[in-house]
SERO-4910 file (N, C-alpha, C, O; in steps of 0.05 Angstrom, whole numbers):
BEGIN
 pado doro    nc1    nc2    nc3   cac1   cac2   cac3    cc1    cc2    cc3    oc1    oc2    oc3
  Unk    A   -659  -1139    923   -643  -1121    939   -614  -1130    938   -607  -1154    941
  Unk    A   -595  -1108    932   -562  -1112    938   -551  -1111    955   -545  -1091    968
  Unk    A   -545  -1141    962   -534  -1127    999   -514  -1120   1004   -509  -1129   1027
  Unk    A   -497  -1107    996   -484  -1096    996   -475  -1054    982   -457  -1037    982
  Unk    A   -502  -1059    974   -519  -1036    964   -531  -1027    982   -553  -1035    991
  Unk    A   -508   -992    998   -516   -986   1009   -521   -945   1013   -515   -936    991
  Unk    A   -529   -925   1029   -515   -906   1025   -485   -898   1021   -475   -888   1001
  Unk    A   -473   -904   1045   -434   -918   1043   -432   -923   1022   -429   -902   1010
  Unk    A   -434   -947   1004   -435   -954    978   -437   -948    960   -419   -951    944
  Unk    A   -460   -935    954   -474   -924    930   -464   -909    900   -471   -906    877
  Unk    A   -448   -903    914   -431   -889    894   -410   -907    889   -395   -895    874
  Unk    A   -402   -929    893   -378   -938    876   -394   -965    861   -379   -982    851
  Unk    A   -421   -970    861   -434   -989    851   -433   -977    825   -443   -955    822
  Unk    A   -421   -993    798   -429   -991    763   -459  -1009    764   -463  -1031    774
  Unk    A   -478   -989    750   -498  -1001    734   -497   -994    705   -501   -971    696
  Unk    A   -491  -1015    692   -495  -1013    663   -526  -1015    646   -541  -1035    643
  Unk    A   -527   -994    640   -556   -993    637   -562  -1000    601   -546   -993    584
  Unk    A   -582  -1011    597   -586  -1017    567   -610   -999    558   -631   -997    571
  Unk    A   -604   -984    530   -620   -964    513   -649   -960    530   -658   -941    541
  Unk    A   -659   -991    526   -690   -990    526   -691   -996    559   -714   -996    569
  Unk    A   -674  -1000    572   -675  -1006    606   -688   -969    617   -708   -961    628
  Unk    A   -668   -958    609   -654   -923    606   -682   -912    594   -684   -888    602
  Unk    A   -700   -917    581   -719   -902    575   -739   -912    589   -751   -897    603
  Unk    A   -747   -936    588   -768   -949    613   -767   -944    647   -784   -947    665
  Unk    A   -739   -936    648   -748   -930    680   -728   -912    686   -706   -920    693
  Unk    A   -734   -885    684   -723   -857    687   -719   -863    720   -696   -867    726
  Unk    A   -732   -863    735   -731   -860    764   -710   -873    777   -698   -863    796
  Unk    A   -705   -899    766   -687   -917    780   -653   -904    761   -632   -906    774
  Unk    A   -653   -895    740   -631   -886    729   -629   -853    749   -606   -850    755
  Unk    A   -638   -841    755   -644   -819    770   -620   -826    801   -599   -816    810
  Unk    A   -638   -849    810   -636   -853    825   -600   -862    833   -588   -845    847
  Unk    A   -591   -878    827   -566   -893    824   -540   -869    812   -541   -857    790
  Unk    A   -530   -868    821   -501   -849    821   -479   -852    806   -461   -836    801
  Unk    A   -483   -883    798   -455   -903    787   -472   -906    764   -493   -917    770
  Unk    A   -470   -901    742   -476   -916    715   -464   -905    690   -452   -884    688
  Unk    A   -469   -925    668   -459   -913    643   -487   -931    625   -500   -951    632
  Unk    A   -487   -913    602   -510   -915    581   -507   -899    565   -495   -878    568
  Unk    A   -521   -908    540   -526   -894    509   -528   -861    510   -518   -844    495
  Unk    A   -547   -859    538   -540   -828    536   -569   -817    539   -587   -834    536
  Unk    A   -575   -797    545   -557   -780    558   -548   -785    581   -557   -805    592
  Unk    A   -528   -768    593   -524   -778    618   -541   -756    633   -552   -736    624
  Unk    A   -538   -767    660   -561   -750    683   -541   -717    686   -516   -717    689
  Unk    A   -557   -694    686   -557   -673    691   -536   -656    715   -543   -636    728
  Unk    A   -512   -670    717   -503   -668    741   -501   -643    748   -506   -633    770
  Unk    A   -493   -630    726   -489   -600    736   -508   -577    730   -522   -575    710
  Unk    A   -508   -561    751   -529   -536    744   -526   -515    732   -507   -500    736
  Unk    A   -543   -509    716   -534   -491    688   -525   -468    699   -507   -461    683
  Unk    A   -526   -448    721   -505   -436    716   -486   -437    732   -481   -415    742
  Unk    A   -475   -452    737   -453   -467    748   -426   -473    723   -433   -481    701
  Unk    A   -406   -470    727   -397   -489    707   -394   -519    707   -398   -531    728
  Unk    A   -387   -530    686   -390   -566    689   -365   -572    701   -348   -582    686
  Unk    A   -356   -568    732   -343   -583    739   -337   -600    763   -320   -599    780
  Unk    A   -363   -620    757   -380   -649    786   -364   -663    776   -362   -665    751
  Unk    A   -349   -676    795   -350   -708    785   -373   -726    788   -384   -737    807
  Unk    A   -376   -726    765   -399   -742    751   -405   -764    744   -394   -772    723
  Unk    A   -423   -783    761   -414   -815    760   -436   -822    735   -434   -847    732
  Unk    A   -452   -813    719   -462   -816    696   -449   -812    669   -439   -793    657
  Unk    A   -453   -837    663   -426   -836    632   -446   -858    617   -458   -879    621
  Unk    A   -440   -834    596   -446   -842    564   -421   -855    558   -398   -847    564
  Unk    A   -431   -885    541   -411   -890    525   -430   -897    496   -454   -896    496
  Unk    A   -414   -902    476   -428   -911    448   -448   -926    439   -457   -941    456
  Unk    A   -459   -926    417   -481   -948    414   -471   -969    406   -449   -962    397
  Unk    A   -472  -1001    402   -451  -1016    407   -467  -1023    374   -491  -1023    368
  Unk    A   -437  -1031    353   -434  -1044    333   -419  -1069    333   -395  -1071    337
  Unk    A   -428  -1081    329   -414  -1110    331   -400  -1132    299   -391  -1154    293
  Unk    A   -406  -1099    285   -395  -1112    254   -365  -1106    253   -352  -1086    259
  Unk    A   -356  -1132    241   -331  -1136    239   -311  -1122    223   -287  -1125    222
  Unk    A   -331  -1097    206   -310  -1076    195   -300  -1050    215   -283  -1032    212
  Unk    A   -322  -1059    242   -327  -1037    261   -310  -1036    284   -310  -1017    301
  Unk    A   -289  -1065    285   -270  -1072    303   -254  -1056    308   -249  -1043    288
  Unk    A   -239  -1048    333   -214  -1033    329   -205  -1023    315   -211  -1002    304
  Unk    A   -175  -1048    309   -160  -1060    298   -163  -1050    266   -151  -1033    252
  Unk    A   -190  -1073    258   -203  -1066    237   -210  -1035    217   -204  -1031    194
  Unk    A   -224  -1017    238   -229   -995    232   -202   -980    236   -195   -962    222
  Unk    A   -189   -990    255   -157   -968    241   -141   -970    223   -124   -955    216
  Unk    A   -147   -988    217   -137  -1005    193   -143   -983    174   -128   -965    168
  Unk    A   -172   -988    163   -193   -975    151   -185   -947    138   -180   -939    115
  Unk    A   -188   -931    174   -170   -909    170   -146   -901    153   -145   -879    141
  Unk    A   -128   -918    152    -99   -915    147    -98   -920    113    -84   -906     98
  Unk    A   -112   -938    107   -118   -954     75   -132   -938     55   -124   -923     36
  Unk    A   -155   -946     65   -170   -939     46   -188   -918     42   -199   -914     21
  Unk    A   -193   -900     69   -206   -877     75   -187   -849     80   -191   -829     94
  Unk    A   -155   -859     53   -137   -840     67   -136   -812     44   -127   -789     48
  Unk    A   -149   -823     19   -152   -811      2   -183   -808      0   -190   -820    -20
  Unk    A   -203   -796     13   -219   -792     10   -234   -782    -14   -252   -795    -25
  Unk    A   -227   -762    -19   -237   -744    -39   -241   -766    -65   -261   -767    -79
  Unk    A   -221   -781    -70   -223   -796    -95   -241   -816   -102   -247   -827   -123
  Unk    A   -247   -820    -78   -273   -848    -73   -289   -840    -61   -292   -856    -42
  Unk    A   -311   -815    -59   -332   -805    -47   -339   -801    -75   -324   -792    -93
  Unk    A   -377   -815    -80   -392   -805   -104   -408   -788   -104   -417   -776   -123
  Unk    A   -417   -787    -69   -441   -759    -59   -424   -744    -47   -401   -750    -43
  Unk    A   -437   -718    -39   -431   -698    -34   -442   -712     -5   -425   -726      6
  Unk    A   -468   -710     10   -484   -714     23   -501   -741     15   -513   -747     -6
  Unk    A   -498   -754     37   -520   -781     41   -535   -780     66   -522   -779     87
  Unk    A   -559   -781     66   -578   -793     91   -601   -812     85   -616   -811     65
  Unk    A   -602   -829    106   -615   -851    106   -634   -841    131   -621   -836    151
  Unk    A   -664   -837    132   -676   -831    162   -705   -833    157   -714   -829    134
  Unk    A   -722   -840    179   -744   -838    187   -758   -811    193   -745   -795    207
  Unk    A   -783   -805    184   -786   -777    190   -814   -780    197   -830   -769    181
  Unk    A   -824   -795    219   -845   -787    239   -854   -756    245   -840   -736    248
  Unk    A   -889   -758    248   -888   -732    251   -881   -710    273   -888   -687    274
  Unk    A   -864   -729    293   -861   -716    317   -828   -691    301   -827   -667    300
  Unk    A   -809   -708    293   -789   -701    279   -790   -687    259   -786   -693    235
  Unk    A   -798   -664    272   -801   -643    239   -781   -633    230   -782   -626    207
  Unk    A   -756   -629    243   -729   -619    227   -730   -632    199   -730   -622    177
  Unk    A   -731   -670    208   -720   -688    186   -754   -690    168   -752   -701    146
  Unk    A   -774   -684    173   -779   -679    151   -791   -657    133   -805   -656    113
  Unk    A   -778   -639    151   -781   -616    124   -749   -623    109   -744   -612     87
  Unk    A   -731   -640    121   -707   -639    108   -711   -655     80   -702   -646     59
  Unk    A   -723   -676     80   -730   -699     67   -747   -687     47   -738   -688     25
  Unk    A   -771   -674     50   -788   -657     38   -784   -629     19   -796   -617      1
  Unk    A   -762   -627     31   -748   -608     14   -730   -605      9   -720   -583     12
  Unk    A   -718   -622      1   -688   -630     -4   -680   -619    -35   -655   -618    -39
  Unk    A   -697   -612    -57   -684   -603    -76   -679   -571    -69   -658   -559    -75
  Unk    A   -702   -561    -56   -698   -533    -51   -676   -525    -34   -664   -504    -41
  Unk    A   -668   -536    -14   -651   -535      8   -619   -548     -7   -597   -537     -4
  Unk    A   -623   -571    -21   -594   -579    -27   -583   -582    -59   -560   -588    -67
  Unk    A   -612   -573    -76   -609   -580   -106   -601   -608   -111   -612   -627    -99
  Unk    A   -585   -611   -127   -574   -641   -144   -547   -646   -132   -534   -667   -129
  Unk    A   -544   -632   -129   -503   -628   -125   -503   -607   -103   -519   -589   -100
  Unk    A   -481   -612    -90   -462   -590    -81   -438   -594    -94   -430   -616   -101
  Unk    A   -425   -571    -96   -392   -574   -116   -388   -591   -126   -366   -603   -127
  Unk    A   -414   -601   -140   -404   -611   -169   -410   -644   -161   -412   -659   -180
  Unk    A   -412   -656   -133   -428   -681   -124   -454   -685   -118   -467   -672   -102
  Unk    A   -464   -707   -135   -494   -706   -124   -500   -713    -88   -485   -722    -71
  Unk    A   -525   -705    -87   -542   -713    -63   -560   -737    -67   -575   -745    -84
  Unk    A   -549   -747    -37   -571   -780    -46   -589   -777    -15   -576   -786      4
  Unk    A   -615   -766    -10   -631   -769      3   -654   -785      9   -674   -782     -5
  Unk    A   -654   -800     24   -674   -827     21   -687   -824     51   -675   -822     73
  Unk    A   -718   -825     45   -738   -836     78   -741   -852     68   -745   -858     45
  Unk    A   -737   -868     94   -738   -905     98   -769   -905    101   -778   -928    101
  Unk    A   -789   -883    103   -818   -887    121   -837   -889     90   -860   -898     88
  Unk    A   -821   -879     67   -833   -880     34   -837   -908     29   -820   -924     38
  Unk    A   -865   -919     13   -864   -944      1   -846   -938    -21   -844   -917    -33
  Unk    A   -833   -962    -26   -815   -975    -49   -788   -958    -42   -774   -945    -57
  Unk    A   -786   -962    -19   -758   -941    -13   -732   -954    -26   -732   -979    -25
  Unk    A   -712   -942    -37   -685   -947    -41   -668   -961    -31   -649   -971    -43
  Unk    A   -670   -963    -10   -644   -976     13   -667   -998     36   -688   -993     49
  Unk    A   -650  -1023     31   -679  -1042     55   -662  -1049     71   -673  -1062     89
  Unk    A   -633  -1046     76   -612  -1066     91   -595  -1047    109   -594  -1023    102
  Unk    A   -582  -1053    132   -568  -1035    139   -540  -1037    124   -528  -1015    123
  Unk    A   -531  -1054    114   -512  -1058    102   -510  -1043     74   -488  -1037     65
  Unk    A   -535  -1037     61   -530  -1016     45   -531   -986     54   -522   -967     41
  Unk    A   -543   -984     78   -541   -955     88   -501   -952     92   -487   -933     86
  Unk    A   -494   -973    100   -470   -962    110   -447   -960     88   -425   -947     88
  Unk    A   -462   -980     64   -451   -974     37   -453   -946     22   -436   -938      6
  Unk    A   -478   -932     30   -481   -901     13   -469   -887     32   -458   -866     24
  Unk    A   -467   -897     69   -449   -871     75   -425   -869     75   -412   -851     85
  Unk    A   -415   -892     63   -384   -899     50   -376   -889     24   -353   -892     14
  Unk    A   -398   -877     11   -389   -873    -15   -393   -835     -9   -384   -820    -27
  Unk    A   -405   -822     15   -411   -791     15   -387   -775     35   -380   -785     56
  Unk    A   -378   -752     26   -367   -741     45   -376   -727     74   -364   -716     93
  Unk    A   -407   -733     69   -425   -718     99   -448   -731     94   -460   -736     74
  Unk    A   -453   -736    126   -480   -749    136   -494   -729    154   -482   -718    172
  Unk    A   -519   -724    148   -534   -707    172   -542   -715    193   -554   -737    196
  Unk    A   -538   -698    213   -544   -724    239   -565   -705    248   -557   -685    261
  Unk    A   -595   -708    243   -609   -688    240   -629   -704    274   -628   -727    281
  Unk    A   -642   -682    285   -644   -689    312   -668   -713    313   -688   -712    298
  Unk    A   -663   -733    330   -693   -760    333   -700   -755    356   -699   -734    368
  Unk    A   -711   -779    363   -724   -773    393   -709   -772    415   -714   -772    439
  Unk    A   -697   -771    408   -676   -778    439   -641   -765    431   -630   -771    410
  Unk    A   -631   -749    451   -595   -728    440   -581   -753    426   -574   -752    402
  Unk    A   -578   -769    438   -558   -783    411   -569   -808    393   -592   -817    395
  Unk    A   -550   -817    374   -564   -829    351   -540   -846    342   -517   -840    336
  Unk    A   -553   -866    343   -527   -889    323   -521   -874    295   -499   -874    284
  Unk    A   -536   -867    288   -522   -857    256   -502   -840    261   -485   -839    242
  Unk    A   -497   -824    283   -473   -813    276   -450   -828    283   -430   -813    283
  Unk    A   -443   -857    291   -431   -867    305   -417   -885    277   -394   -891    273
  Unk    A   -444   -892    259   -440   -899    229   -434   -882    211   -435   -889    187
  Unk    A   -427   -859    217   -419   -841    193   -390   -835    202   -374   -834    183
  Unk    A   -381   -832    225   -364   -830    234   -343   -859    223   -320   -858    214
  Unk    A   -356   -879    226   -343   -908    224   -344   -908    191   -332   -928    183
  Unk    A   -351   -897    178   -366   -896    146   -337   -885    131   -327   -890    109
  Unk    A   -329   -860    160   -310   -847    142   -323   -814    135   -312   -793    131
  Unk    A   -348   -822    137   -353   -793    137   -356   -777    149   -346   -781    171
  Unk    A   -370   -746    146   -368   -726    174   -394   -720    182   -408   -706    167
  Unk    A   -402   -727    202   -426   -717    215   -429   -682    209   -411   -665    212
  Unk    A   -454   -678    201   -468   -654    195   -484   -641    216   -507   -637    207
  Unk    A   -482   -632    241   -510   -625    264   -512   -599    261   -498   -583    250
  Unk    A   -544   -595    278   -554   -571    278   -532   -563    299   -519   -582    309
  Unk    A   -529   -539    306   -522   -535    339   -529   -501    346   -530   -480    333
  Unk    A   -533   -510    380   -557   -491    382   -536   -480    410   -535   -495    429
  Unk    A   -522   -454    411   -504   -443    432   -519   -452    463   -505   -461    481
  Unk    A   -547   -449    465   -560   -451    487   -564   -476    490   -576   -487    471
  Unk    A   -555   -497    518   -561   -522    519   -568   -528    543   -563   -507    555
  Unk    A   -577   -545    562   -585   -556    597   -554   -543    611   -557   -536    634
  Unk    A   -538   -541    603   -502   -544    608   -497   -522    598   -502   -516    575
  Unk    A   -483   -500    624   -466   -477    620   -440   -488    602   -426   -508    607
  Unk    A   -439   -473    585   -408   -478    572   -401   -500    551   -380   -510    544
  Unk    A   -432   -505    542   -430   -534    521   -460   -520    503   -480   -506    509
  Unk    A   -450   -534    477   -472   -527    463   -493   -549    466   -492   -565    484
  Unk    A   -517   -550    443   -531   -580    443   -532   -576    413   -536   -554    402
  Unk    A   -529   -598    401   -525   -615    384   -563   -628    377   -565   -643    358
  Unk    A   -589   -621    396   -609   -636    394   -629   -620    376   -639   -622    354
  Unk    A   -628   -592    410   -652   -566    403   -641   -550    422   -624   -556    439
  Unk    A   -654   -529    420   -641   -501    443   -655   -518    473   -671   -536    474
  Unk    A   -638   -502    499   -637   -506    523   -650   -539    521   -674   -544    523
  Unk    A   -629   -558    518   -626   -586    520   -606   -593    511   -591   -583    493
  Unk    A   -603   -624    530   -585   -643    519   -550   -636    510   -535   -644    493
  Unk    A   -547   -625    522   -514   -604    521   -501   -633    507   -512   -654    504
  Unk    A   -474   -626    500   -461   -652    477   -448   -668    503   -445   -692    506
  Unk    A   -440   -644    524   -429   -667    546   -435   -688    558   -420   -705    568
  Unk    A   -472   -685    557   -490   -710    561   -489   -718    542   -488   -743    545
  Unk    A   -488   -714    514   -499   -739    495   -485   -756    475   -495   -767    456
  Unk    A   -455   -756    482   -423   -760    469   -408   -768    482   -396   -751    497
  Unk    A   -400   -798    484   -382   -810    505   -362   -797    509   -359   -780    492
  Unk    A   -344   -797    529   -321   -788    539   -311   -769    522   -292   -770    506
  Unk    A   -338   -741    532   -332   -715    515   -313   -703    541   -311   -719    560
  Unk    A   -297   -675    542   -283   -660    551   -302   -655    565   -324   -658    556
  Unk    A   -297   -647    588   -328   -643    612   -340   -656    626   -357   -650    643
  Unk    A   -329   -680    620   -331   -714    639   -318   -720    658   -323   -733    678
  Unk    A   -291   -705    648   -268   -715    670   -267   -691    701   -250   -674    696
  Unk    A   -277   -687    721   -268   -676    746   -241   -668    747   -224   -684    742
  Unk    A   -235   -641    752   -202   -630    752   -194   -639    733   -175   -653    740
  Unk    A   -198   -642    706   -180   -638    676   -200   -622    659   -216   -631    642
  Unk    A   -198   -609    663   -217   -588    630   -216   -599    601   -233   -601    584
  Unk    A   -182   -607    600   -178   -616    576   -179   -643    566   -176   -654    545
  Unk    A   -185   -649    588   -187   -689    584   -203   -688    567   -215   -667    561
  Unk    A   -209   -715    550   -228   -722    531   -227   -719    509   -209   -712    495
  Unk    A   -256   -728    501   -259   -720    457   -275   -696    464   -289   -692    483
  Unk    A   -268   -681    443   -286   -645    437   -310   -656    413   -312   -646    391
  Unk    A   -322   -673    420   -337   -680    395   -350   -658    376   -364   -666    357
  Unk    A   -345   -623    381   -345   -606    363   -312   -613    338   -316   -615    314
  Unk    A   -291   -614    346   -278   -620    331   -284   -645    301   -273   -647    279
  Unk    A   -303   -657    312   -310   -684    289   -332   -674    273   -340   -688    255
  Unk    A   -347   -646    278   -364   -648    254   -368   -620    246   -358   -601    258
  Unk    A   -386   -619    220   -391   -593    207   -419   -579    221   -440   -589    215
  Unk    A   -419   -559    237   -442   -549    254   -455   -522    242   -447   -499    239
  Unk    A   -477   -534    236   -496   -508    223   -509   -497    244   -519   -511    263
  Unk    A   -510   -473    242   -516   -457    262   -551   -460    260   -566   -451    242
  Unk    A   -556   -473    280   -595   -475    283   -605   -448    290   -627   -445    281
  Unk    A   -599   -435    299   -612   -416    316   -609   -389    284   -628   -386    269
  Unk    A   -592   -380    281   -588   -355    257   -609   -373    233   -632   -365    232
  Unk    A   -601   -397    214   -612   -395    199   -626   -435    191   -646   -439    177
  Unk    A   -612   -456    204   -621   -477    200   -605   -490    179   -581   -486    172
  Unk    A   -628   -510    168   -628   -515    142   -623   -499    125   -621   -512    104
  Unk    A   -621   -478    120   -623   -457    106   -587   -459     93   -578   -459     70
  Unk    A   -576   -461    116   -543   -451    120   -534   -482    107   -511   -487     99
  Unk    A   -550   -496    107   -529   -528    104   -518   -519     75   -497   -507     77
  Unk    A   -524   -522     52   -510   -519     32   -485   -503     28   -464   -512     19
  Unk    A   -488   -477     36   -475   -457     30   -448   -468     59   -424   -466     55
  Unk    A   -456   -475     75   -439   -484    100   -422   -501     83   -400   -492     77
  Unk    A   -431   -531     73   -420   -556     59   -398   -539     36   -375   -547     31
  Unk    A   -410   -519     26   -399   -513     -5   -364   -504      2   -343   -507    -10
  Unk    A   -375   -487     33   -343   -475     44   -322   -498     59   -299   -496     66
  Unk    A   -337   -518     62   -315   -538     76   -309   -556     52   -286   -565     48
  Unk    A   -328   -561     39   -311   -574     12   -296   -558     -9   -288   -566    -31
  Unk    A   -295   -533     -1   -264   -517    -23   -250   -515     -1   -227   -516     -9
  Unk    A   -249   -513     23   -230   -514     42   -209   -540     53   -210   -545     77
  Unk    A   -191   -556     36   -179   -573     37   -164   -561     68   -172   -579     84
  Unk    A   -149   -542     82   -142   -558    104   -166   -555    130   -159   -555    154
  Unk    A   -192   -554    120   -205   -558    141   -219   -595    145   -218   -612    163
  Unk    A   -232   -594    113   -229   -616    105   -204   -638    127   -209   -658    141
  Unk    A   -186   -626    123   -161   -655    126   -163   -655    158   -161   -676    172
  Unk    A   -167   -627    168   -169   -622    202   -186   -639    214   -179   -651    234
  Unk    A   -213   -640    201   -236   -653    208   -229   -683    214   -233   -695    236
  Unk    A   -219   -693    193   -213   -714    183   -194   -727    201   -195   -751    208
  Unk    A   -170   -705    212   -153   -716    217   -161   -720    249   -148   -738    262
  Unk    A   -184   -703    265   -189   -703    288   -212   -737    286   -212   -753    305
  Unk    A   -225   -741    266   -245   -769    273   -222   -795    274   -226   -816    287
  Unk    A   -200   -790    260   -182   -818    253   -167   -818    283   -160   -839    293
  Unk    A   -162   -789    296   -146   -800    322   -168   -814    341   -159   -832    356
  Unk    A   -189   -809    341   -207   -821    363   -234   -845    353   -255   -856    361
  Unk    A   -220   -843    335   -252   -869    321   -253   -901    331   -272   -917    330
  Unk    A   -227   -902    340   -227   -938    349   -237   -928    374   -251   -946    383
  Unk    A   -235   -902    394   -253   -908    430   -282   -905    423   -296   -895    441
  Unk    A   -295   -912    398   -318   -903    392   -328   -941    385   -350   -951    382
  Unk    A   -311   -948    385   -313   -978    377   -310  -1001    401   -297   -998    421
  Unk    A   -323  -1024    395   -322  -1044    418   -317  -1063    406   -331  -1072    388
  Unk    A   -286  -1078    418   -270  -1105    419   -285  -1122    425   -287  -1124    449
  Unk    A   -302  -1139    409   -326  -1164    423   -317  -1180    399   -328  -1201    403
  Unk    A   -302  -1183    374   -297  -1199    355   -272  -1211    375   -256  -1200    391
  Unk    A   -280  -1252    364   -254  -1259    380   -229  -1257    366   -212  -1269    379
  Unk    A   -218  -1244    339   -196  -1239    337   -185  -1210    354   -163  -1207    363
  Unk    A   -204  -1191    356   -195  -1173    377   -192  -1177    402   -179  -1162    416
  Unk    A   -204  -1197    413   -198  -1207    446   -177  -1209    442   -163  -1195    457
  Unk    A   -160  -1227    423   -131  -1239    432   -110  -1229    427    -89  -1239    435
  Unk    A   -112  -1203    412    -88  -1187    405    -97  -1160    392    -89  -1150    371
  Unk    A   -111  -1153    405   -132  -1130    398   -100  -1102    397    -86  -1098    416
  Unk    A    -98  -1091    372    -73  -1066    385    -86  -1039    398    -79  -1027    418
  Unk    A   -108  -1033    379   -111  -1006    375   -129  -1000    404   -143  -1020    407
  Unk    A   -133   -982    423   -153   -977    437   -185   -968    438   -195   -951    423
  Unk    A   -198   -981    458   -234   -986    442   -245   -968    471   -234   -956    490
  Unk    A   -271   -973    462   -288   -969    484   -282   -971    508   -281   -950    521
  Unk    A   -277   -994    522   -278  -1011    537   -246  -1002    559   -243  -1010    582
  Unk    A   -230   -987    544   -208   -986    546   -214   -953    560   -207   -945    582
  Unk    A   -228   -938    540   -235   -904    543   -253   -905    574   -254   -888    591
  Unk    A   -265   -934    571   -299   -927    595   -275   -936    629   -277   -926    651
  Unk    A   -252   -958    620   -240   -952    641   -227   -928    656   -228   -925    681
  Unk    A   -213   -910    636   -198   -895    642   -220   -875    659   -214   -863    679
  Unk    A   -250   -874    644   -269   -856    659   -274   -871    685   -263   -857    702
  Unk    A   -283   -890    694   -284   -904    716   -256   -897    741   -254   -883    761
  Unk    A   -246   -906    733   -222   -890    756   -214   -866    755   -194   -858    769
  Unk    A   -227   -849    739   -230   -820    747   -244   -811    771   -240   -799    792
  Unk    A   -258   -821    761   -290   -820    770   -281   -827    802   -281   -810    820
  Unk    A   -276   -848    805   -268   -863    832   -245   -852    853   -244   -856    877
  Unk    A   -229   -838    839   -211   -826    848   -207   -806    854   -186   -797    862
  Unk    A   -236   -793    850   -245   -756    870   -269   -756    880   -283   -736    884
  Unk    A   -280   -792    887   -297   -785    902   -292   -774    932   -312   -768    946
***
């Protein structure tokens, strides 16, 4: 017991909750008013309501701790060597994924990947790999993050749970997240990014627009960072022909591009000790404060 953990209280108490804490004990995350975690966050608002609770449940990122994934590092990144894209992409599309049979999006995607994406789109091949195949292609994560360094789009095709580190690595990769998205979500006024009526993006996308109490516009629009195939009209169906119009479309291309490079270091966590000591660029840690004294300051 917290003794100082009280009703009075309760609400300005942070619990930081971990992935596997967050799925083992729903009740006690239910319960508690103050927290942040992987995601989703708790349901504050009622669908037909619009989203505007201040909401003491906050998603922040899945945490990378590789040293290309730093700040500092990754803006770097940005600025160098991910500035000419087009010239150093060899796929069109890369995915690396598990396809259990609960996850049938990803494997009819996997399963039918010549019919659905051929060899190429505009003229780049497709590199599709299940990790669940014997003698699979890729054994390391370090080569996953190598093929999604070399593709202009990653699919961030739905798992068990609204969000997913891979899009957090495709994003950090340089490339552009690919989602289904479905108009109808748990959340008036937000789509979902998972499956219809669930998981709205405002639960499952750190310090999305819809977080902040009295600012509408506060935040990341995490629709601005990716290419969204419409699930509901046609699916998989639409990905190609979708991909084919954003890769002849150079200023959508650069729009895309130019919306992941302003916000990709608050997607990142300063835990390298050359970023403790002179860290420039702004991280996680920096974004989860600014939500915290939001939060605190209309209770």
């Amino acid at each position: 017991k917290l003794t100082y953990y009280n009703e009075s209280t309760e609400s300005r108490h942070l619990f930081i909750l971990g992935s596997d804490f967050a799925q083992s004990m729903p009740g006690f995350r239910k319960r508690v008013s103050f927290h942040v975690s992987t995601g989703p966050a708790n349901g504050c608002h009622r669908r037909k309501q619009p989203p505007d609770v201040n909401c003491g449940s906050l998603t922040i990122p899945f945490v990378s701790s590789d040293a290309a994934h730093q700040p500092d590092a990754i803006t770097e990144i940005f600025a160098t060597s991910y500035k000419n894209e087009d010239s150093t992409r060899n796929f069109s599309i890369a995915a690396v994924m598990g396809t259990p049979p609960q996850l049938v999006l990803r494997r009819r995607f996997t399963e039918e990947k010549e019919t659905l994406l051929g060899d190429s789109i505009n003229g780049l091949p497709v590199s599709i790999h299940n990790i669940g195949e014997r003698n699979r292609f890729l054994s390391s994560r370090q080569e996953v993050l190598d093929l999604y360094r070399n593709a202009m789009f990653v699919p961030i095709l739905p798992g068990d749970d609204c969000g997913q580190k891979r899009f957090f690595d495709a994003i950090f990769s340089g490339s552009i997240p690919v989602v289904m998205s479905y108009d109808a979500s748990d959340e008036r006024g937000f789509p979902s990014f998972f499956k219809p009526n669930a998981c709205s993006i405002r639960r499952s996308y750190p310090f999305m627009v819809g977080t902040f109490h009295g600012d509408i516009n506060a935040g990341i629009d995490v629709r601005e960072l990716v290419v969204r195939i419409n699930g509901t009209a046609c699916g998989l169906e639409c990905m190609k022909q979708t991909l084919e119009e954003v890769m002849s479309d150079q200023e959508r291309l650069s729009s895309l591009r130019a919306s992941i490079r302003r916000v990709v270091s608050l997607f990142s966590y300063g835990v390298a000790a050359p970023s403790l000591s002179n860290q420039q660029s702004p991280d996680v840690f920096d974004a989860l404060m600014v939500s915290i004294r939001h939060y605190l300051a209309h209770l």
